[in-house]
C-alpha positions as CSV (number, residue, x, y, z in Angstrom):
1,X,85.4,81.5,127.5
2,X,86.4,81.6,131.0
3,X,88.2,84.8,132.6
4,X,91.4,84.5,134.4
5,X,91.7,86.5,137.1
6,X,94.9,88.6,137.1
7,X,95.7,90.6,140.4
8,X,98.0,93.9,140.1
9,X,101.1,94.3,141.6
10,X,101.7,97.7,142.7
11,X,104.4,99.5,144.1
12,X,104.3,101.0,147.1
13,X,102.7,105.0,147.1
14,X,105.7,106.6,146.6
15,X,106.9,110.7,146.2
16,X,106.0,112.4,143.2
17,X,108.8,112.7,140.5
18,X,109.8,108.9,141.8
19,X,110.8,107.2,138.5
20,X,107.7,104.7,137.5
21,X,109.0,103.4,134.1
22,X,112.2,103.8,132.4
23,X,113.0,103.4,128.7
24,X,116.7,102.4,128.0
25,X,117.8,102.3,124.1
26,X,114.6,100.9,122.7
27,X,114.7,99.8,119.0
28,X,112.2,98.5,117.2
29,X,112.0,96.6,113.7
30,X,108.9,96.0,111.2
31,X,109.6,92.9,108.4
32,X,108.4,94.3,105.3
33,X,108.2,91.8,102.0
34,X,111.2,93.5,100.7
35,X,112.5,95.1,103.8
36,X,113.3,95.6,107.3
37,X,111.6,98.9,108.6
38,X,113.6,100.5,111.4
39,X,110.8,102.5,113.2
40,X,112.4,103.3,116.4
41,X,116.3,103.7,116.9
42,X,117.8,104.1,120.8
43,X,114.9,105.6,122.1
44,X,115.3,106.5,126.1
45,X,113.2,108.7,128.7
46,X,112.0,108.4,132.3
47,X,108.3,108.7,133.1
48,X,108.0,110.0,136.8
49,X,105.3,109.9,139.3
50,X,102.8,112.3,139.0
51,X,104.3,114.2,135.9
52,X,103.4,113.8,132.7
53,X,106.1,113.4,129.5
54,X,105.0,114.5,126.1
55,X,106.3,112.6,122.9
56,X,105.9,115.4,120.6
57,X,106.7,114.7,116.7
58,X,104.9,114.5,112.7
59,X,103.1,111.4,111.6
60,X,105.5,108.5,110.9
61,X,108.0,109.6,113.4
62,X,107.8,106.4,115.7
63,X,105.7,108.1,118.4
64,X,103.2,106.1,118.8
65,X,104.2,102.5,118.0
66,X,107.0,103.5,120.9
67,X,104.3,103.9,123.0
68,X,102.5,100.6,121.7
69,X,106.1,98.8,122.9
70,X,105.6,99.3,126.1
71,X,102.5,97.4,126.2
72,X,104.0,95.0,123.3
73,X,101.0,95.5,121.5
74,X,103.1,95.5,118.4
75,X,101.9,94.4,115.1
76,X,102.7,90.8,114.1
77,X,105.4,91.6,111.7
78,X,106.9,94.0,114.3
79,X,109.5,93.3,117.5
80,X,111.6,94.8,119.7
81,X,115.8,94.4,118.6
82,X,117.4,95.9,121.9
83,X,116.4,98.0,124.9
84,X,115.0,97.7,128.2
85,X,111.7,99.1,129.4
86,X,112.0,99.4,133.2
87,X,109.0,99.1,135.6
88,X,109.3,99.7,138.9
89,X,107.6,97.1,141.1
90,X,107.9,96.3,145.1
91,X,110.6,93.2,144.5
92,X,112.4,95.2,141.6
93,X,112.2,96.3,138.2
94,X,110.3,94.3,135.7
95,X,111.8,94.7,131.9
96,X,108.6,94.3,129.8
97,X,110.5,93.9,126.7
98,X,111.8,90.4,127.5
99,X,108.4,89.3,128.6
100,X,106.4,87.1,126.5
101,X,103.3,88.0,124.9
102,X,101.1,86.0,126.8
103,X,102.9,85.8,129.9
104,X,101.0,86.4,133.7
105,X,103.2,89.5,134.0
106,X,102.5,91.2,130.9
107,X,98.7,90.5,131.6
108,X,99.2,92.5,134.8
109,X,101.0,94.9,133.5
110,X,98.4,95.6,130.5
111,X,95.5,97.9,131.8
112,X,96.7,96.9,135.4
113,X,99.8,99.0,136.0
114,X,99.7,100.8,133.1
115,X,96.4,101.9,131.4
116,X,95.8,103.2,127.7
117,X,93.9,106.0,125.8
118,X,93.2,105.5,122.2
119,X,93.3,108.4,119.5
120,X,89.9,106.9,117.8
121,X,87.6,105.6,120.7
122,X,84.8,104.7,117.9
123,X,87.4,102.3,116.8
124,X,88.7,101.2,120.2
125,X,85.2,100.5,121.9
126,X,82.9,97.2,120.5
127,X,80.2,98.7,119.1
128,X,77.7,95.4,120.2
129,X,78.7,95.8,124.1
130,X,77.1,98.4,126.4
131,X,79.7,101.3,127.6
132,X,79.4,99.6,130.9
133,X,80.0,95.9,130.3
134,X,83.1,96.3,128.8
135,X,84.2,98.2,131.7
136,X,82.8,95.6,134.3
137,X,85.1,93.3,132.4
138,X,88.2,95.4,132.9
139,X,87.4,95.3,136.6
140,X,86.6,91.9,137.0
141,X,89.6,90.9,135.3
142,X,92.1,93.0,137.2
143,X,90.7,93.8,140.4
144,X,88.7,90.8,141.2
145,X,85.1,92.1,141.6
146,X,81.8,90.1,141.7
147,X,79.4,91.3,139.2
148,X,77.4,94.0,141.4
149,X,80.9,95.4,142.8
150,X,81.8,95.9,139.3
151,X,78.9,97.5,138.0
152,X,78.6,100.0,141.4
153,X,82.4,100.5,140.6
154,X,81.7,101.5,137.0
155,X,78.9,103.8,137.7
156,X,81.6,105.8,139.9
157,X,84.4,106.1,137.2
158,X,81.8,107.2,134.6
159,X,80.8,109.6,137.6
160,X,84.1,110.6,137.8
161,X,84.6,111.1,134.3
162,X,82.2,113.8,134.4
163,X,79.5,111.6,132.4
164,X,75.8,112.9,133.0
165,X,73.5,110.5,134.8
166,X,76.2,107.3,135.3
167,X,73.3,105.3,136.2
168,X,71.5,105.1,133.3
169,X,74.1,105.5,130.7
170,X,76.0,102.7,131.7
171,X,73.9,100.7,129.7
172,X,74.1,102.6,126.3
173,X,75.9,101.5,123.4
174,X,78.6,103.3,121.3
175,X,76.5,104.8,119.0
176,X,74.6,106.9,121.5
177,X,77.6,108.4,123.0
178,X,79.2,112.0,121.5
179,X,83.0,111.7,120.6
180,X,83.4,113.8,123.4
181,X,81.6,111.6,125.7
182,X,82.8,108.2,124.1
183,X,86.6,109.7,124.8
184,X,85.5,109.9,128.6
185,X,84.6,106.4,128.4
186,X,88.0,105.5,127.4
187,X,89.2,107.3,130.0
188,X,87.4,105.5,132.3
189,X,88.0,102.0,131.4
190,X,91.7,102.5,131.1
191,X,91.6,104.3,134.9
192,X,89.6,101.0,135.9
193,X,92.7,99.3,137.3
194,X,93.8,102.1,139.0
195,X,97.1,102.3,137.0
196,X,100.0,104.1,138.1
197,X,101.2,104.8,134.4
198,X,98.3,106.5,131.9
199,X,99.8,106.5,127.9
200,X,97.3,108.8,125.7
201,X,97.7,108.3,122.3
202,X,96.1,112.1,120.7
203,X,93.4,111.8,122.5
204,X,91.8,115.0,121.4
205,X,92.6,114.7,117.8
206,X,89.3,114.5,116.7
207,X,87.5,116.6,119.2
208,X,86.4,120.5,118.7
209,X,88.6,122.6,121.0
210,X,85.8,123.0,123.7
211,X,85.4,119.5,124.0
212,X,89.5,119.1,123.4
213,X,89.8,121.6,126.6
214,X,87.5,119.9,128.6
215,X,89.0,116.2,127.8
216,X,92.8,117.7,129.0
217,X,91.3,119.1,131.6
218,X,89.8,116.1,132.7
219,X,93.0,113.8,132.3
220,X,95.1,116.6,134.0
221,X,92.5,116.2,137.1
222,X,92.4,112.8,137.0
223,X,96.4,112.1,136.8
224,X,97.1,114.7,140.0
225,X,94.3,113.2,142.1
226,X,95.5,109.5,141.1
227,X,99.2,110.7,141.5
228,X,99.9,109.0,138.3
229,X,102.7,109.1,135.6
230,X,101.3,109.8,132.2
231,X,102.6,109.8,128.8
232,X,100.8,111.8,126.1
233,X,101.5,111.4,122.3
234,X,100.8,114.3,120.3
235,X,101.9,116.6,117.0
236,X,99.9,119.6,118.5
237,X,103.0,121.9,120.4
238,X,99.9,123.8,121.4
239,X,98.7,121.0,123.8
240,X,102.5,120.3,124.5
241,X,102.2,124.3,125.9
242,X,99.6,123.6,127.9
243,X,99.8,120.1,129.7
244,X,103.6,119.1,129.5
245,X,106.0,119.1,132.4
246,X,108.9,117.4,130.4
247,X,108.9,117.1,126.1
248,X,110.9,114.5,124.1
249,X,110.6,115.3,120.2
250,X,111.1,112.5,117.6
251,X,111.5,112.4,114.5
252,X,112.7,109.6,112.0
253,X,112.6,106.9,115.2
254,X,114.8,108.9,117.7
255,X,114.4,111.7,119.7
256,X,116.4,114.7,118.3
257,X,115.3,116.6,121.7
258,X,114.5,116.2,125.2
259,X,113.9,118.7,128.4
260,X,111.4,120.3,130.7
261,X,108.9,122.4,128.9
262,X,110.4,125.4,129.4
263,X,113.3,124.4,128.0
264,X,111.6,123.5,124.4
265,X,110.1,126.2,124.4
266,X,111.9,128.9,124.7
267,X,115.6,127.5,124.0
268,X,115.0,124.7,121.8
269,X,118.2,123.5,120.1
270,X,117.4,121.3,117.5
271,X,116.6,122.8,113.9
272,X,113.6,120.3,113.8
273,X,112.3,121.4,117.0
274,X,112.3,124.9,116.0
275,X,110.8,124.4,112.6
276,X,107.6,122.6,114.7
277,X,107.8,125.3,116.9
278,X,107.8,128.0,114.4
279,X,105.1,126.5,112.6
280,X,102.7,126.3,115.4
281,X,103.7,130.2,116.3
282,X,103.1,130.9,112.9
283,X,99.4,129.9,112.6
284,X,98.8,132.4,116.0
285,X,99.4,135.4,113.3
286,X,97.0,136.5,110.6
287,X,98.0,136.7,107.1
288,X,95.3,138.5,105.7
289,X,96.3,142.1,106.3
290,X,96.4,141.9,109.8
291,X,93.0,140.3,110.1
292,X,90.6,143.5,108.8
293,X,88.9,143.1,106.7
294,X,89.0,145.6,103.4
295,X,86.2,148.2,103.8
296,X,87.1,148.4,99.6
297,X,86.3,145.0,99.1
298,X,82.9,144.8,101.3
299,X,81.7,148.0,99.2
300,X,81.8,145.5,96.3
301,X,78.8,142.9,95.3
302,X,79.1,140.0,96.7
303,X,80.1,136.7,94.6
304,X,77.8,134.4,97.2
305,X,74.6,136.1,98.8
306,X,73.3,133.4,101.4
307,X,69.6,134.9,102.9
308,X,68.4,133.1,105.5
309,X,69.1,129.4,104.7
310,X,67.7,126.6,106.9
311,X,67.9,122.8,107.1
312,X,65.2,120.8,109.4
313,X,66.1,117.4,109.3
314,X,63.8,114.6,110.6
315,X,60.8,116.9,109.9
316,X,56.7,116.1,110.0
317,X,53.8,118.3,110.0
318,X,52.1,117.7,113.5
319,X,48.0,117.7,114.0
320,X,48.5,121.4,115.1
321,X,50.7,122.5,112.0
322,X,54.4,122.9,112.1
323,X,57.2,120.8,112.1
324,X,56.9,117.9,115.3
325,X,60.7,116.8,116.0
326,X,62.2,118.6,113.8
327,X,66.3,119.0,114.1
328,X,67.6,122.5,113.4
329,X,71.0,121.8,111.1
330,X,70.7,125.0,109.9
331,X,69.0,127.7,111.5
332,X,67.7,131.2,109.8
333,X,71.8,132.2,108.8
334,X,72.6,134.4,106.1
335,X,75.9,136.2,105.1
336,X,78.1,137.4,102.5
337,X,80.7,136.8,100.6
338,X,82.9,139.1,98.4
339,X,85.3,138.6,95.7
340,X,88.8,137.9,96.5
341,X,87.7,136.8,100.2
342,X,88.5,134.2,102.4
343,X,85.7,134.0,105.3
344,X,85.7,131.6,108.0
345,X,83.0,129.6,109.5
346,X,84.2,127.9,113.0
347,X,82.4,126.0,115.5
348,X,82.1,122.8,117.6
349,X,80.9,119.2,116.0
350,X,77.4,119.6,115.2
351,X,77.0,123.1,115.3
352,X,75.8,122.7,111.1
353,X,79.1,124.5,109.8
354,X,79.4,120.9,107.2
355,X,75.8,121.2,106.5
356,X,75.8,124.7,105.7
357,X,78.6,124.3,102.9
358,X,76.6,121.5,101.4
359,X,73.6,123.9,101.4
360,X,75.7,126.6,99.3
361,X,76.7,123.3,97.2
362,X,72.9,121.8,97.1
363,X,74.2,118.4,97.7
364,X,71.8,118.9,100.1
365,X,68.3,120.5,99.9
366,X,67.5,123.4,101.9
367,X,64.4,123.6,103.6
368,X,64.1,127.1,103.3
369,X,66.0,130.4,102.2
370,X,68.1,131.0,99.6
371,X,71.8,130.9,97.9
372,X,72.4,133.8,95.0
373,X,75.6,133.3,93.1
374,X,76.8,136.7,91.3
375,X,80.5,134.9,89.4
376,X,79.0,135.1,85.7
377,X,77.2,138.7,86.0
378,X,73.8,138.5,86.5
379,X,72.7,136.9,89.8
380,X,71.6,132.9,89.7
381,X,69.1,131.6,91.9
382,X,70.9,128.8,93.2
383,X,68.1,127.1,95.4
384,X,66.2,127.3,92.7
385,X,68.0,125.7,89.9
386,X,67.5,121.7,88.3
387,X,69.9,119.5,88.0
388,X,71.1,119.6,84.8
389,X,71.9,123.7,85.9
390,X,73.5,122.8,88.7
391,X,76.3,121.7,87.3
392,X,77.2,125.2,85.5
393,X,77.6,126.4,89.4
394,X,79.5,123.0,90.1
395,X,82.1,124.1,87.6
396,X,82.4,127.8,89.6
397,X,82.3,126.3,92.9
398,X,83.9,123.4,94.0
399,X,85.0,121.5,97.1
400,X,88.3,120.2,98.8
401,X,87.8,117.3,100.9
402,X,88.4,116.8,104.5
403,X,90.5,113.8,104.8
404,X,92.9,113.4,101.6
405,X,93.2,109.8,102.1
406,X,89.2,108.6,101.6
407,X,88.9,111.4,98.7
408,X,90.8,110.0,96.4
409,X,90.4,106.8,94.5
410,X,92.9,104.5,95.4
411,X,92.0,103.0,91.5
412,X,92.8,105.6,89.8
413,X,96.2,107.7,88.6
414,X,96.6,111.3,89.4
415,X,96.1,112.2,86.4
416,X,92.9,110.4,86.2
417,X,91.9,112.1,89.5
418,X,92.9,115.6,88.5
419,X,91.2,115.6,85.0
420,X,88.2,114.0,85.9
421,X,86.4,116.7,86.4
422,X,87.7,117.9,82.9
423,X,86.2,114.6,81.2
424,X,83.0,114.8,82.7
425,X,82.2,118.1,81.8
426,X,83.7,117.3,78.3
427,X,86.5,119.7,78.1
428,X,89.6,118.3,77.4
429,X,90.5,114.8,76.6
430,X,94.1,113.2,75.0
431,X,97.0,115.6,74.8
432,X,95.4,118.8,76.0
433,X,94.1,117.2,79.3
434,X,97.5,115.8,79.9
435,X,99.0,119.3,79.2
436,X,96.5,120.9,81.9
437,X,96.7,118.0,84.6
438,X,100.9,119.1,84.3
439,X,99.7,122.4,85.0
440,X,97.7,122.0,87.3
441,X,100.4,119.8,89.5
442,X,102.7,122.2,89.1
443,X,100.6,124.8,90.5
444,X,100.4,123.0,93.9
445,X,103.5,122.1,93.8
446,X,103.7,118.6,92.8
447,X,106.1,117.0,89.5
448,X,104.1,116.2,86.7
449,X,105.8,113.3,86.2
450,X,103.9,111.8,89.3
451,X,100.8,112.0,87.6
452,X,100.6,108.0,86.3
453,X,101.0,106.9,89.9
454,X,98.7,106.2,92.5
455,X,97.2,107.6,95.7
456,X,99.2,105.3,97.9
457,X,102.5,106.9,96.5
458,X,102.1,110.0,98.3
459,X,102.4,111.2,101.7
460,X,99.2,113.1,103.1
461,X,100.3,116.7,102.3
462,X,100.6,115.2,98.8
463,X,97.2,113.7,98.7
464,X,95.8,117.0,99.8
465,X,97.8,118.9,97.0
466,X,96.0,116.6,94.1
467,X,92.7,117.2,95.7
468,X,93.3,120.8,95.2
469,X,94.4,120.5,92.0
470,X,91.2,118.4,91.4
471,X,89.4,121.3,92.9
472,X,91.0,124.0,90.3
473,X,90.9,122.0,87.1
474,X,87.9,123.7,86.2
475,X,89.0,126.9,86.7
476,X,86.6,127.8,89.8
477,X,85.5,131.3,91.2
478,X,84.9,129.9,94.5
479,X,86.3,127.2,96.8
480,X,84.1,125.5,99.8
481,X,87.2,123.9,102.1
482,X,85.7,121.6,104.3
483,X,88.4,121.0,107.8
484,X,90.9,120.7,104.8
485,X,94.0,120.9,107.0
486,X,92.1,119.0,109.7
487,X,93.8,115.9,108.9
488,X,98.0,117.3,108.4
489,X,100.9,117.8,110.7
490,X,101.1,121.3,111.9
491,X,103.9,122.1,109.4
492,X,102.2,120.6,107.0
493,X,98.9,122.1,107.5
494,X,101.1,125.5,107.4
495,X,102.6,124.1,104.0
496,X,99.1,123.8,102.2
497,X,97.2,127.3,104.1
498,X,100.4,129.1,102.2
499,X,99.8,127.2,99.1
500,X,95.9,128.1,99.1
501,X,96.7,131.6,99.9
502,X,99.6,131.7,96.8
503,X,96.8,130.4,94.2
504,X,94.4,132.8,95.4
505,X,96.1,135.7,94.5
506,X,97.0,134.4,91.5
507,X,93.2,132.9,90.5
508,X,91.7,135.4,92.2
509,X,89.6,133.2,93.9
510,X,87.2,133.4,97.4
511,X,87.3,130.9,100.2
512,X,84.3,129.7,102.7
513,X,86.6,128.0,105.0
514,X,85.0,125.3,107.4
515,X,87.2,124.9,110.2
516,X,86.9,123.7,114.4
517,X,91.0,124.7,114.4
518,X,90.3,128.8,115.7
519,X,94.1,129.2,114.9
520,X,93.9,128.0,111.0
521,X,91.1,130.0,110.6
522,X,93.1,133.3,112.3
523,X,95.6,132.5,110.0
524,X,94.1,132.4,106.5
525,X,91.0,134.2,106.7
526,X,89.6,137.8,106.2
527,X,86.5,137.3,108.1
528,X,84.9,134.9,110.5
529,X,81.3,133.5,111.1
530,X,80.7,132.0,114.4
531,X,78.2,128.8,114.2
532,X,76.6,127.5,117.4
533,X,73.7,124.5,117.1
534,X,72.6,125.7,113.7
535,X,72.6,129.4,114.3
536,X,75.2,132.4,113.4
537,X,75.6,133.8,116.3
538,X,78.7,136.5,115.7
539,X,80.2,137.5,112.8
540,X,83.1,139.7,112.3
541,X,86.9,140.0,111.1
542,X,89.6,137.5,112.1
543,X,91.0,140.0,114.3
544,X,87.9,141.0,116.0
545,X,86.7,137.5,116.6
546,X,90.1,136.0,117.6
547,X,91.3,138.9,119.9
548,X,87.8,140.5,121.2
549,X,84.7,138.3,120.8
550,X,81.8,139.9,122.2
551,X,79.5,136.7,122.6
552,X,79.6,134.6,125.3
553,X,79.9,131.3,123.2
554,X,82.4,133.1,121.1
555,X,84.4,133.7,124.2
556,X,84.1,130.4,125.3
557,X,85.5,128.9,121.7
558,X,88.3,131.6,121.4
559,X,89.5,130.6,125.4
560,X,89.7,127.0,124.8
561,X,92.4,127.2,122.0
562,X,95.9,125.9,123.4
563,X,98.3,129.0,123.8
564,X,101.5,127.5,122.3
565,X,103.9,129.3,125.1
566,X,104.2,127.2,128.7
567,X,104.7,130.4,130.6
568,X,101.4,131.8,129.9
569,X,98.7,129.0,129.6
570,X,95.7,129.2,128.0
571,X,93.2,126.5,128.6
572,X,92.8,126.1,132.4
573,X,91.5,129.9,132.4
574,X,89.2,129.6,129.6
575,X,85.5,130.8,129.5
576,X,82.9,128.2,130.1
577,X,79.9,128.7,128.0
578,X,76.5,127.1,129.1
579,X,73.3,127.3,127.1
């Protein structure tokens, strides 16, 4: 297929705060097969040279298809109703929503003027092109570069995108890249046409907090240096804190509020503002007495003993004895865990927290050490049970899913999810398991008379609410909750940490709570257990980690958490860690 060649039209270099792009009443429309979906209703803000504008709101609030309008990247059963969308150009103002979607000035406009950022750059890349052709090809299309220019040119954004030897990792694929690194190859292709307008849509969502620092940092660099405008779509009011110059907040397809940072901050106005607001201030307090842990409670035996448990994956004994290429998931970590308690294990993406819960679980084999369960009495050797005994300890500790959308079967009712587990273990079937389901939904919240629908009834705070109902049907000492917020809204992910922290107390239950969010874990747990590339390397209450870490990769972890207050920023002071 041959390339057209598209040149950019920019405006002249102009002051910063000069008005770039201007949004004027935008609606937007989806055709359903039984209705008209109005997404986005009178939407209007100004995005200004140099400064960046955060649309702040929940899931389904019309955040980011507005930001897809401007590029009318818009689903086929989607269009714009009314509205202008202003672009400032050297012969006048361009209004991309009349333009047509193949038009020479929309081609321009699309990673020429104004260049994008993906939430999910696995999805967003082509996994059968290197990194670097498919930036050459963003080049060559809008600046009009022979091959070699294009190549030398990509080598220099990677460069400047703070990818390690540029050179040679132009040619990698995908696959090879981190998310971390694969986000600053994003970056880098939408900066290719030197674009005077950069939207972000969460770009960090799925990034640790180091690497979630270190991406904003990056952008913020990038955007003063370039003089560029940005707009950055987000639910976190942390990052909001941090980055923003100006806020708009939506919800329901219009923006309820809009001002400086400041402004939102500390005199929002709207009731829905405040509730975010309140809700990401809320997670920055522990609810766990004040963080200490209960020198009563330690003095107790411990439900879970974990002694120096290990995972080598990719293991083989060398000539010389040993293990040649071995990969430490798990390195030599043992801890405790007491009844009633709700201990925290935090770190980056591939520090081994995941793999550590599925040790305790044996869905995975351990290559050494050992798990001692003490919920019936008399200790149990989990490591060193068969299968058939396993699933005694499956009934006393069980697991809530990350993402409530992929862990439940969109097949099967809720009340086939919920008592599942009941029928396989062959407790309850006909009346008595319906009876227990409608408990069970009523003790997370939920009407029982939802339990003959189906997953794709129910909002994502829902979803998790039935996989914790799942989790409790048979009556479990012990809950492994792996980055079970991870996928909510922050008022949400409030919502279900004080639902989780109301069944406790009344099941008298013990959490290990997986987490990379430092704040949920400050919120809901008693103790904390720092993970770093396999190892435990600090270990103390929620108050002592989150407030005085004494290890340097502690430190660096605690730092790098957004401070939700734009007066006092967090994240461009933080602690760098290096190995």
């Amino acid at each position: 297929m041959q390339m057209q060649a598209v040149t950019t039209e920019r405006q002249s270099d102009g002051a910063e705060g000069d008005v770039v792009l201007k949004v004027e009443n935008l609606s937007l429309d989806f055709r359903l097969r039984t209705q008209i979906l109005h997404a986005v209703r009178d939407v209007s803000f100004e995005l200004q040279r140099g400064k960046t504008l955060c649309l702040v709101g929940e899931s389904g609030s019309g955040k980011s298809v507005t930001a897809r309008a401007l590029l009318h990247i818009l689903d086929k059963n989607g269009a714009i109703t009314s509205g202008r969308i202003l672009l400032a150009g050297k012969s006048g103002d361009i209004d991309i929503a009349t333009l047509t979607e193949h038009s020479p000035e929309l081609l321009k406009i699309r990673g020429g003027r104004i260049g994008l950022i993906f939430q999910e750059p696995m999805s967003s890349l082509s996994p059968v092109h290197t990194i670097g052709s498919q930036i050459v090809e963003a080049l060559r299309l809008h600046r009009r570069m022979d091959k070699k220019q294009a190549r030398a040119e990509t080598i220099e954004l990677l460069r400047q995108v703070e990818i390690p030897n540029p050179d040679k990792m132009i040619d990698r694929y995908t696959f090879e890249f981190s998310g971390g690194m694969r986000q600053r190859a994003m970056i880098a292709m939408a900066l290719a046409a030197d674009p005077e307008i950069l939207i972000a849509d969460e770009p960090t969502t799925a990034l640790d907090v180091t690497t979630q620092a270190e991406i904003l940092d990056l952008i913020k660099r990038l955007q003063v240096s370039r003089g560029m405008a940005m707009l950055l779509i987000t639910h976190d009011m942390g990052i909001v804190a941090e980055v923003a110059d100006a806020v708009a907040v939506m919800r329901y397809g219009r923006i309820v509020e809009a001002g400086s940072a400041d402004a939102i901050f500390h005199d929002a106005r709207h009731p829905y503002t405040q509730r975010l607001l309140n809700s990401t201030v809320k997670l920055e307090r522990n609810q766990r007495s004040d963080g200490r842990a209960d020198p009563v409670l330690l003095a107790h035996q411990p439900v879970l003993s974990v002694r120096h448990l290990s995972k080598l994956y990719g293991a083989s004994t060398s000539w010389f004895g040993g293990n040649a290429h071995a990969i430490k998931a798990v390195d030599d970590v043992s801890f405790d865990l007491y009844p009633g308690e709700n201990l925290g294990i935090v770190g980056e993406s591939g520090s081994g927290k995941t793999t550590l819960g599925r040790l305790i679980l044996r869905t995975v084999e351990p290559t050494s050490g050992q798990v001692s369960y003490f919920g019936r009495g008399e200790p149990v050797d989990v490591t060193g049970l068969s299968k058939r005994q396993l699933k005694a300890f499956h009934r006393d500790v069980r697991l809530v899913f990350q993402d409530p959308f992929a862990s439940l079967n969109p097949r099967m009712t809720v009340k086939e999810i919920v008592g599942d587990p009941l029928v396989v273990s062959g407790t309850m079937k006909g009346a008595a398991l319906e009876r227990r389901v409608a408990e069970l939904l009523d003790l997370v919240g939920l009407d029982a008379m939802a339990m003959e629908r189906y997953p794709h009834a129910f909002s994502g705070g829902q979803r998790q609410r039935i996989g914790i109902a799942r989790a409790l049907a048979l009556d479990p000492k012990i809950i492994i909750a792996d980055e079970a917020t991870a996928a909510l809204d922050v008022s949400i992910r409030a919502q279900i940490l004080d639902l989780l922290l109301e069944i406790q107390q009344r099941l008298d239950l013990s959490f290990v709570f997986i987490s990379h969010d430092i704040s949920v874990v400050r919120y809901f747990c008693d103790r904390v257990a720092v993970m770093h590339r396999g190892k435990l390397v600090e270990m103390g209450t929620a108050e002592q980690i989150c407030t005085d870490p004494q290890q340097p990769y502690t430190k660096s972890l605690i730092s790098a958490v957004p401070n939700p207050d734009p007066r006092n920023k967090r994240m461009m002071h933080r602690t760098r860690f290096t190995a």
